[in-house]
N, C-alpha and C positions, 0 to 999 in steps of 0.2 A: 811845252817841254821839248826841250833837245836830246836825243838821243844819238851816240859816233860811235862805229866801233871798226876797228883795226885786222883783217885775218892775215894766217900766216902768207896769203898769196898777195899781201900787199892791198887785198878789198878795203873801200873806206865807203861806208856811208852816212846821211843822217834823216832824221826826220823831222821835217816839215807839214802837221795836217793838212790834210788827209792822203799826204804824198810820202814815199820812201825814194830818198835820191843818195843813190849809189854810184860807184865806178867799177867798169867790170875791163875787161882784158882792154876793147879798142875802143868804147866809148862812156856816155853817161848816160844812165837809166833813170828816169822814172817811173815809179809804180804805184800803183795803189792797190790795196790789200780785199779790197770786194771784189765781186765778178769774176767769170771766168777768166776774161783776159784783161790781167794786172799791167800790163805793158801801156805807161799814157804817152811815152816820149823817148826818143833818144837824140843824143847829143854827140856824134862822131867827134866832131870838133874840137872838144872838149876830152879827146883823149887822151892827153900826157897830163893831166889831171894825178895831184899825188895826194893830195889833201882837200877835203870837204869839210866847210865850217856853217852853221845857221848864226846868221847873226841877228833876224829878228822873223818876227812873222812873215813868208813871202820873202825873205830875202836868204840865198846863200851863196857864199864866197868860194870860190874853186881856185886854187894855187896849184900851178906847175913849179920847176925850179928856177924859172925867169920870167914868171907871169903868175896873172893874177887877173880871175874872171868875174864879177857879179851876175847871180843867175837870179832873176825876181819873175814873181808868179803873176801871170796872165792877169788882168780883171778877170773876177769872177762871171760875170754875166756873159762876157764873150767865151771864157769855157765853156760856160752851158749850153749858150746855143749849138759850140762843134761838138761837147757830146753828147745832145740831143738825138744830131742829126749820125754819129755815130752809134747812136743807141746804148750809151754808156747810163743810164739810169740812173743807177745807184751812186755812181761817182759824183752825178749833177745834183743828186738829193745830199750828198755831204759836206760839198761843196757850198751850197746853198746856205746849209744849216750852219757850217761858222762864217758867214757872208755877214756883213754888218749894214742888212740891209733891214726897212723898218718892220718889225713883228706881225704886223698883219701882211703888209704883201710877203711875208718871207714864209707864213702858212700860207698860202694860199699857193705860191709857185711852187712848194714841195707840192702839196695836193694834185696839182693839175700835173706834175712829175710823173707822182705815183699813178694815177689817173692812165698816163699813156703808156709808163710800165708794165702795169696791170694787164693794158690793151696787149703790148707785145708778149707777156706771158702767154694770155688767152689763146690769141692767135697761132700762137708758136708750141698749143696745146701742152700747156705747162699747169695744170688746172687748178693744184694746190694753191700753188706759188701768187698767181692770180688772185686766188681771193683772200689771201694776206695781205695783198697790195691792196684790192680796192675794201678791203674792211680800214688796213691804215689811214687811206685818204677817206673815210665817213661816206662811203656814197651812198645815195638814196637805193635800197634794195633792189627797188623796179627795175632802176636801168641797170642791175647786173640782171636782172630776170630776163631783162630783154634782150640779153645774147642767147636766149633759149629762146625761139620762135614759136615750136610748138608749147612752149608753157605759160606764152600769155594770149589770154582771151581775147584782149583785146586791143588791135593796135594803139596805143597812147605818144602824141606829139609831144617829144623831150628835145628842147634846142640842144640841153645841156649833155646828149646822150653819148655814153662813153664810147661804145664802138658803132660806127654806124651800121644796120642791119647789112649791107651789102659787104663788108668786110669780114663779116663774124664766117669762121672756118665752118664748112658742111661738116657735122661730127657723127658717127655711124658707131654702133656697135661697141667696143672693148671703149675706145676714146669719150663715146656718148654717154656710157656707164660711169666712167673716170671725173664727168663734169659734172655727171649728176650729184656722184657721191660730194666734189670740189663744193657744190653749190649749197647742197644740205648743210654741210657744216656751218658753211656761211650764214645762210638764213636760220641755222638754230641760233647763231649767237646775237642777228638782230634780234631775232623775235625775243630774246630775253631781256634785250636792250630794252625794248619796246611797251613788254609788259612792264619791266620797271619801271619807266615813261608813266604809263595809266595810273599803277600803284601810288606812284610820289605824287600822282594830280600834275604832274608835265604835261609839257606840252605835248602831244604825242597824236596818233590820229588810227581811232578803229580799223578807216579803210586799208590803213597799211597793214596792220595785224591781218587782215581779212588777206590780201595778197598773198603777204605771207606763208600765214598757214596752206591756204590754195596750193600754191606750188609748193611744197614741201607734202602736202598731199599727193599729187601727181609725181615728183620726185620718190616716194617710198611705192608709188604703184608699179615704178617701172626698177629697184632696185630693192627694197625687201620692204614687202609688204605686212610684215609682224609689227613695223610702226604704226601703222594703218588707225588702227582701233585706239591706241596712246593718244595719237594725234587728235583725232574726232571727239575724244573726252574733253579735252579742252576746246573745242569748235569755235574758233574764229573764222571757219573755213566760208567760203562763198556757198548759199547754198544750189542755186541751180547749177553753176560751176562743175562744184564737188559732185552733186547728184547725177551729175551727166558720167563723169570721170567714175562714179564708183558701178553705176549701172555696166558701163562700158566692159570693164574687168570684170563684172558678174561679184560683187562685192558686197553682196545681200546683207550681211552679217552688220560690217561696218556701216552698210545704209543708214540702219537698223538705228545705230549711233547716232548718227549727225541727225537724222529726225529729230530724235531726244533731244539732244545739246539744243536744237534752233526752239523745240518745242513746239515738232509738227505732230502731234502725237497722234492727228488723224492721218495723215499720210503712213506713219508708219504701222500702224496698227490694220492700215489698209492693204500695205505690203503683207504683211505677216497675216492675213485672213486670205488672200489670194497664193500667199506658196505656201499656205499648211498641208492642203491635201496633193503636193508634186511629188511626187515620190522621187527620193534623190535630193532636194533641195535641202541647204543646209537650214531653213527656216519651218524644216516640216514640223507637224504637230503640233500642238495643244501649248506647250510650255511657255514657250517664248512670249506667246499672245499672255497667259497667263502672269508671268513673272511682268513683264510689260502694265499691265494695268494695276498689279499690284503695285507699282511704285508711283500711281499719280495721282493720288491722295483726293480727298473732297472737291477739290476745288475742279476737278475734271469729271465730276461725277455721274453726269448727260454719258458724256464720250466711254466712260466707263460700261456704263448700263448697255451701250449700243452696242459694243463690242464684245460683251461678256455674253450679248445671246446667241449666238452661236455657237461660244464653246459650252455654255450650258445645254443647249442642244444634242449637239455631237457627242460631249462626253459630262456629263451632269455633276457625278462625284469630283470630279478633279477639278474641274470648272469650277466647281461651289468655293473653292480655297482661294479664289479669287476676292472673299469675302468672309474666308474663317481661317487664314493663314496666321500663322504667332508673328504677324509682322506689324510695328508700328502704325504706319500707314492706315495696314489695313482696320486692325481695331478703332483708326479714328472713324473709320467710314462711318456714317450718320442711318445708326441702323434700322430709324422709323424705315428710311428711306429705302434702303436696301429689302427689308419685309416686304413693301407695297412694289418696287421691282418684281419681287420672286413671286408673290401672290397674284400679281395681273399676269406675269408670262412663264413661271416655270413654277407650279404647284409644288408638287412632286416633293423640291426641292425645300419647302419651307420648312416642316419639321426637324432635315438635319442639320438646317443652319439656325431656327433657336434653340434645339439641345444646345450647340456647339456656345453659343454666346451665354448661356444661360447657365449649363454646365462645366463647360470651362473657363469663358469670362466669369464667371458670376456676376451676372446682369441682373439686377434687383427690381429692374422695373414693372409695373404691376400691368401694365398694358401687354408685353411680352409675356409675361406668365399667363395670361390670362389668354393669352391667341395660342401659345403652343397647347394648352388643354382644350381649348374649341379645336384645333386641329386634332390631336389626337380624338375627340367624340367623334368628331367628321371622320375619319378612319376605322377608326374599331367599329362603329354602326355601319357600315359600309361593307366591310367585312364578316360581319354579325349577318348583315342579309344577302352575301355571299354562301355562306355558310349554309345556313336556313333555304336554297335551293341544292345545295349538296356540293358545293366545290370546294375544294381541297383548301385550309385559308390556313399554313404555315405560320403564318408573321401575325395571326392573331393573340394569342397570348403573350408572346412576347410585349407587343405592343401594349398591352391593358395592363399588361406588369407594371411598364414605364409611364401611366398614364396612372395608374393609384397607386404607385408609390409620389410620382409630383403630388396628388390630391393630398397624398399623407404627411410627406415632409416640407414641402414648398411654405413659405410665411410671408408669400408675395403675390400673390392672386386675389382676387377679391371675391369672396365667395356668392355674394347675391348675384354677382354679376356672371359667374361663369356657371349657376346653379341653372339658368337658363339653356345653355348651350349641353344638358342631358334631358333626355326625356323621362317619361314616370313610365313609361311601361317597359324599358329595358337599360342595361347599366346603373341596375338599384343600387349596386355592392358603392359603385362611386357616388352616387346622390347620396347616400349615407354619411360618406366622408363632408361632403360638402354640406351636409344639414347640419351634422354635428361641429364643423363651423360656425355656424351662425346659432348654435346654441338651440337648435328646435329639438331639444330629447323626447320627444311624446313622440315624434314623425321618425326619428331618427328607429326608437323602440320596435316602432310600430314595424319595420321594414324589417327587421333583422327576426323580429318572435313571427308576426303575423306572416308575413311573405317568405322567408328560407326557413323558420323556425330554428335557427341557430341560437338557441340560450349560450353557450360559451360567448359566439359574439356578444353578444345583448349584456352578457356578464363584465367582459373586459372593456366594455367600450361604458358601462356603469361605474366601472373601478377609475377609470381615466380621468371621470369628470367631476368624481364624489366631492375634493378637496373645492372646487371650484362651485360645484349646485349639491348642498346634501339634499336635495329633495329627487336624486334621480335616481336610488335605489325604489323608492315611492312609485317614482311613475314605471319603473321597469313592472312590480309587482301590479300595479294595476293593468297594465297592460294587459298581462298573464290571466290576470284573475275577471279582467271586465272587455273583454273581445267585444271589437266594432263586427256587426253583423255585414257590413262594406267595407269591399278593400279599400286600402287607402289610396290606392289610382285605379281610372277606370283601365277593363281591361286586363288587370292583372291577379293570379290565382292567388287565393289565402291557403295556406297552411294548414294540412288537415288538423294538425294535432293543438292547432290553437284556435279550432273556430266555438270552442267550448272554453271556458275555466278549466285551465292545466292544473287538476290539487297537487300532482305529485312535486309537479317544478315550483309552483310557487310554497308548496311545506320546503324542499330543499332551500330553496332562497329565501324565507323565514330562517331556517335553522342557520343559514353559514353565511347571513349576512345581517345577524338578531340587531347589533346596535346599531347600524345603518338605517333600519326601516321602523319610521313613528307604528306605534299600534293603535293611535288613535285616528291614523287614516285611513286606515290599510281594513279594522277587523271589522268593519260594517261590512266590505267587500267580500270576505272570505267565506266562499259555499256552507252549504248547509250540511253538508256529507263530510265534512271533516272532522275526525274524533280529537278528544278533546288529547286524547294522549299523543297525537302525531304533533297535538302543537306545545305539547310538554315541554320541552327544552326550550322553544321560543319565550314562552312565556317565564320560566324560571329565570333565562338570562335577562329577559325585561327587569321581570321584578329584580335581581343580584344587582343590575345595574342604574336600575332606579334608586336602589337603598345606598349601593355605592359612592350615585353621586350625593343624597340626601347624605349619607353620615360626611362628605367629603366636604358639604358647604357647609355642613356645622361645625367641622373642624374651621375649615376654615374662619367661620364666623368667629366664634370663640377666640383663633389666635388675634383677629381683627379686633377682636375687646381688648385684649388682654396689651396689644400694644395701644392701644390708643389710651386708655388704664395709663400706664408708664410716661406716655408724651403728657399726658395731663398732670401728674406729681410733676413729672420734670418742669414743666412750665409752673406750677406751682412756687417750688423752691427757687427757681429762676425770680420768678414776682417779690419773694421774700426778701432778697436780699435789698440791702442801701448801702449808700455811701453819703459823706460830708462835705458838702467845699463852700468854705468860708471865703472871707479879704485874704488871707493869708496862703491859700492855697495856690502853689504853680502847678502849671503844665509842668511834664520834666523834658518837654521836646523842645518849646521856645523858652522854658522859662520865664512863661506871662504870667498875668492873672485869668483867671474868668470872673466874665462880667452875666449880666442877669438875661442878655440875648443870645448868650455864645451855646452853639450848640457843640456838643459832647460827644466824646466814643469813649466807652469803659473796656479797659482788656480783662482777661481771665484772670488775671494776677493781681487784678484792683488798682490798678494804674489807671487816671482818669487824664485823656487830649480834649486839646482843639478838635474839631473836625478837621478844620484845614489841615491841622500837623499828621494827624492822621491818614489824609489824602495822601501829602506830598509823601510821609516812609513807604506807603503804600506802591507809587508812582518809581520811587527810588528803586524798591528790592527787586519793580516786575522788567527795570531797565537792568 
């Protein structure tokens, strides 16, 4: 495209890409529109020039008023090389670009353009600028990394290296900060390059990701270290590298991180056991270690265990949440395993972590249920003969509270097996719970009349089970009425007021519990000293309810005739009836005959079928 134009001082110019050629007071201009200095040429000569024409690409005509000039563009290749060596850049990269030269060398010499553009930016502490240039030209990261000396590790032999180490500018302070920042920008947009590389299954290569992130780690260590910890979440970083670099800056915190990411989880947990008790350190206390092994699930569960005794140590309660936290993880934890942890090294501890699973998870398992009640006897007895020398034992009742209320409502223990884990000569009140488990009402009786003498117990704990044994109001009374001259553990004291036949408690329990208790097993048992008017009322409500039920079954008997009376006429007149079916007779369903094999359905209405037809309306109305 040609563009002329005309001003009032007589200016004519045009344009020819990537040149403006003009005429100004004494000569001819060219210029071009990038860079600082737009000046490519002048043409003294050429100055009574009145008029400027493009007559083709490269070519423009200059007429005086008796002359007439052709002015044609340089090859391109020898522009480049003068303004290479002028250091005109950007001119030689536009120049290039409409060069009709073949498409791969014509990327390739832009490349190696920007490439040294780049370079004189760098040099010329231009830093931005710079790595625009070399992100344009695609350079491998490295060799921009290794114009930072101190931010690669390791010297690496690059033929293709864009500035050679001896040229790259000593940079200090406000400039060093300016190239840091220059450089980050850069290395965040490979590294996203990069990852998308991985993602697509590209070609692409970890050790560079690893570089990468390295030095942009060391980049935010010396320019803001709030990216620190972003950065490490995603940990492609080198680890002894980084670990040197974060140690250095005293960067416990993010250490902390990159551990994690690499999945050193004994290093860092070995960090975090060594600066818990510094006072000052950002790593002090219980916590970190805590929230740390909360989050490394079964599969670390040795390294867990190892780490977790210490803080169960130092601090027990808080420690324990390492194992009772409402955190996924933590509930996977494999809780056989965690029990027999706490059981071989920290006792103490075992009861408040199966409450914790038992009653907050609701853990149904009958081996747990069955160890937090062996725990708790182990406790409460322990306490009991604390007690029994005179020491002050707070936390005993409490404790026997939470231990027979489990015996009373739990439906997850197994009682033969945990009936062992009490003794007979003390904690009867629980042996009771647990007998009456397993259904032994004579032992169960026997404990509550003979040994506390408690009848209201003996009463309620008869009421509980009536529906299920009516034979236990029976044995409550004989209990009463036929005392064992032996306790029933050695050892342990009977009941004054039961080592005799109780008359008064057993007439009471006669009287307010008459239909409950047979008289046929019971009156051979009852003393000789009981008048016959104490057991007045027992016996009238026997007899009231003996006659009740006897007139009760002959009602019933009688309405039992009296239908089956009825079913019999009914079936009678049922038998009476007939019907006819001759040659002549249809079904009215197929309108066939019947034949002398065809079986029959008769309706209410005296309608005689087929069976079949009968089937199929059947079949039809339940579709």
């Amino acid at each position: 495209m040609v563009k002329s134009a005309i001003g009032s001082s007589g200016f004519f110019s045009v344009w020819d890409e990537p040149f403006a050629v003009g005429r100004t007071k004494n000569t001819i201009e060219v210029r071009s529109l990038v860079g600082k200095d737009t000046l490519v040429q002048s043409i003294p000569e050429l100055k009574n020039t009145r008029f400027l024409v493009r007559s083709d690409k490269g070519i423009i005509f200059a007429a005086a008023s008796s002359e007439l000039w052709c002015i044609r563009l340089v090859d391109i290749r020898m522009q480049r090389q003068e303004l290479l060596q002028q250091k005109k850049f950007q001119l030689a990269i536009e120049l290039t670009e409409i060069s009709e030269e073949d498409g791969v060398d014509k990327a390739q010499t832009i490349r190696q353009i920007r490439m040294l553009y780049a370079k004189e930016l760098f040099t010329n502490k231009e830093f931005a600028a710079a790595m625009k240039e070399f992100e344009k030209a695609n350079i491998d990261p490295y060799d921009v990394i290794r114009l930072f000396p101190s931010l690669v590790p390791e010297p690496k032999n690059t033929t293709d290296a864009v500035v050679p180490p001896s040229s790259v500018p000593k940079l200090e302070d406000h400039d060093l900060e300016n190239a840091y920042l220059a450089l980050i920008e850069f290395l965040v947009q490979a590294r996203q390059r990069e990852v998308v590389k991985l993602l697509d299954t590209k070609s692409s290569s970890k050790s560079l990701l690893e570089i990468i992130d390295t030095t942009l780690l060391k980049c935010y260590l010396q320019t803001n270290d709030a990216l620190v910890a972003p950065l490490l979440r995603l940990n492609q970083c080198h680890l002894e590298e980084s670990e040197k670099m974060l140690k250095k800056h005293n960067k416990l915190s993010e250490l902390i991180i990159l551990y994690d990411g690499k999945k050193k989880h004994k290093k860092a947990l070995t960090l975090l056991k060594e600066q818990a008790n510094i006072k000052g350190s950002v790593l002090q206390g219980h916590k970190r270690t805590i929230t740390y092994l909360q989050s490394l699930g079964s599969d670390n569960l040795p390294l867990i265990f190892e780490f977790a005794d210490w803080v169960l140590t130092e601090n027990p309660m808080e420690g324990l949440t390492i194992f009772t936290d409402e955190l996924i993880a933590v509930e996977a934890l494999p809780r056989a395993k965690v029990l027999d942890f706490l059981l071989s090294k920290h006792k103490a501890l075992v009861i408040p972590y199966l409450e914790h699973i038992i009653f907050e998870w609701n853990d149904t398992n009958t081996l747990r249920h069955n160890a937090l009640l062996k725990q708790y006897s182990e406790q409460v007895q322990r306490l009991l003969a604390l007690q029994a020398k005179g020491e002050e034992t707070p936390e005993l009742q409490p404790l026997r509270a939470k231990m027979y209320k489990m015996l009373e409502e739990s439906q997850h223990y197994s009682p033969d097996r945990v009936l062992d884990d009490f003794p007979s000569t003390v904690l009867l009140e629980e042996r009771a719970l647990i007998l009456g488990r397993l259904k032994k009402h004579e032992e169960v009786l026997a404990i509550y009349i003979q040994v506390f003498g408690d009848v209201d117990k003996a009463k309620a704990y008869a009421e509980a089970k009536y529906e299920d044994d009516k034979e236990v109001f029976n044995i409550l009374l004989l209990t009463i009425l036929k005392p064992t001259q032996q306790p029933p553990y050695e050892g342990v004291t009977l009941h004054p007021d039961f080592l005799r036949p109780n008359k008064d408690v057993a007439v009471d329990l006669l009287n307010t519990y008459t239909i409950k208790i047979d008289p046929t097993k019971i009156i051979e048992y009852l003393p000789d000293d009981i008048y016959m008017h104490e057991l007045k009322n027992y016996f009238e409500t026997v007899a009231r309810t003996q006659m009740n039920e006897s007139h009760q079954r002959k009602i019933i008997r009688g309405l039992l005739q009296a239908e089956a009376a009825r079913l019999r006429a009914s079936l009678a007149k049922e038998k009476n009836k007939s019907f006819e079916i001759n040659e002549s007779t249809l079904c009215p369903e197929c309108r066939k005959r019947f034949t002398n094999e065809t079986a029959l359905v008769r309706y209410p209405n005296g309608q005689v079928v087929h069976l079949s037809c009968y089937d199929r309306v059947v079949s039809a109305t339940q579709q």
